[in-house]
N, C-alpha and C positions, 0 to 999 in steps of 0.2 A: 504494500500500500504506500501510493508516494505520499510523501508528507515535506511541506515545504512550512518553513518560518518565517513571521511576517513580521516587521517591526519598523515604526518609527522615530528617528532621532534629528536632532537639532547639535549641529555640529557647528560648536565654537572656535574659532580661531585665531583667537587673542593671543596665544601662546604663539602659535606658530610668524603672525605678525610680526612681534618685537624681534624675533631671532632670524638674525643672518640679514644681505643686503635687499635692497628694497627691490633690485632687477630677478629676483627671484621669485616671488612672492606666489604666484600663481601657479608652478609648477610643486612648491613644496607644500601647499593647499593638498593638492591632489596625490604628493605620496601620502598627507597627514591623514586624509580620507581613507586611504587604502589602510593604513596602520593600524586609526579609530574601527575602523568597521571589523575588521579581522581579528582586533584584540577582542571587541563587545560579540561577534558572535563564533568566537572562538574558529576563526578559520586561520589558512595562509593567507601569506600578504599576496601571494601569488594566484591565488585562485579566487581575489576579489576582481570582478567585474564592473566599473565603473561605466555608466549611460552616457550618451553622447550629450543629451540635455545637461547632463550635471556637469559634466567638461563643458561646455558651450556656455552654460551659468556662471562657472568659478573664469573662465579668459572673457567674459563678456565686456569687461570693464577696463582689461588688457592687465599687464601682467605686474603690474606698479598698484593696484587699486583693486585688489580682488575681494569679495562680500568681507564681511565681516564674521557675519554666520551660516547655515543654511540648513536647512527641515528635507531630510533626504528619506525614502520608503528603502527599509533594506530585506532582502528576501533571499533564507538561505534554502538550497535544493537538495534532495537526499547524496548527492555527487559530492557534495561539497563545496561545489562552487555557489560565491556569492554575488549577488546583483544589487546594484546600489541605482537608485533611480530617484526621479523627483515624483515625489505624492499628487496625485489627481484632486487638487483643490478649486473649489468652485469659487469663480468670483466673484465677491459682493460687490453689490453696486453702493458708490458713493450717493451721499448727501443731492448731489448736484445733478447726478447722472437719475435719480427720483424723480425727481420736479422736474425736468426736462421731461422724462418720459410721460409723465403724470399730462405735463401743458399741453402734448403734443395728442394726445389722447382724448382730452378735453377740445380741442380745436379738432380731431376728427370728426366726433361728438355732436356738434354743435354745424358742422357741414352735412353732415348727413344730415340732422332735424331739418335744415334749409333746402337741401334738395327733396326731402320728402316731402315739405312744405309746398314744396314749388311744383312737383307734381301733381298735387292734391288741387291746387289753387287752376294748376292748367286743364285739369282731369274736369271740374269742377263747369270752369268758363266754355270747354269745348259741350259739355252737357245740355247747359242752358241756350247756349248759339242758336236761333233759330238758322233754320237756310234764307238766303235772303230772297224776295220774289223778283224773279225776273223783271228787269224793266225794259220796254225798248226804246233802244238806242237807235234815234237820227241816222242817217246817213250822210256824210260830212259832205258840205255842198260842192259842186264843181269848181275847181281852181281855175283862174282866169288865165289864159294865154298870155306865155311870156312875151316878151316885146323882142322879136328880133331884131341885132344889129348886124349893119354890116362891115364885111370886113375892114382894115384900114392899110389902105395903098400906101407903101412907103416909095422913096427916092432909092433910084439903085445906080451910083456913081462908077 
């Protein structure tokens, strides 16, 4: 029966910060992960598996300024090898990003009332329309003959 361990941690890296120079910093994150992970779920260093997310997270910032901390899903396999990944966390929506949503919702709202309105109001006016009766129309009287000119002889030098 396969049986796999599932665990979450938040990996500090203040330690690794202060020590050693600053053009390093990014790279020795990522042995310190491998270290952390393998000592907490008792593997090798060699048989942890880091995700491309979690690389791409810790050089995101470049290698002078890499996180501070980070909240990593670790999962070991009956093989022994381990998987270090980022956790499936959903986003909350901010303050701003609410009321945006919210106004935007309220003005659909309120377009729709008006074109149902407006439906209702045309639905309404084509009901009561009588047909209108027939009138007859004149016959528009004969147009007077145009006044012909004639041509005009020029001088041919």
């Amino acid at each position: 029966m396969p049986e796999e361990i599932e665990r979450l941690y938040t990996i500090n890296f203040t330690r690794v910060y202060k020590v050693g120079p600053k053009n390093q910093r990014a790279a020795r994150l990522v042995k310190y992960i491998r270290e952390f992970v393998g000592h907490h779920m008792k593997a090798e260093d060699a048989k942890v598996w880091i995700d491309e997310t979690v690389n791409e997270s810790m050089w995101g910032r470049g290698i002078l300024k890499p996180p501070r901390n980070i909240r990593v899903k670790v999962t070991k396999f009956d093989d022994g090898v381990v998987e270090v990944t980022l956790p499936e966390v959903e986003k909350k929506e901010g303050k701003k990003a609410k009321a945006l949503a919210e106004e935007k919702k309220a003005e659909e709202e309120k377009a729709a009332k008006k074109a149902a309105a407006a439906a209702t109001k045309a639905a309404k006016a084509a009901a009561e329309a009588k047909p209108a009766e027939a009138v007859p129309v004149a016959a528009p009287a004969p147009a007077a003959p145009a006044a012909v000119s004639k041509p005009v002889e020029t001088k041919k030098e």
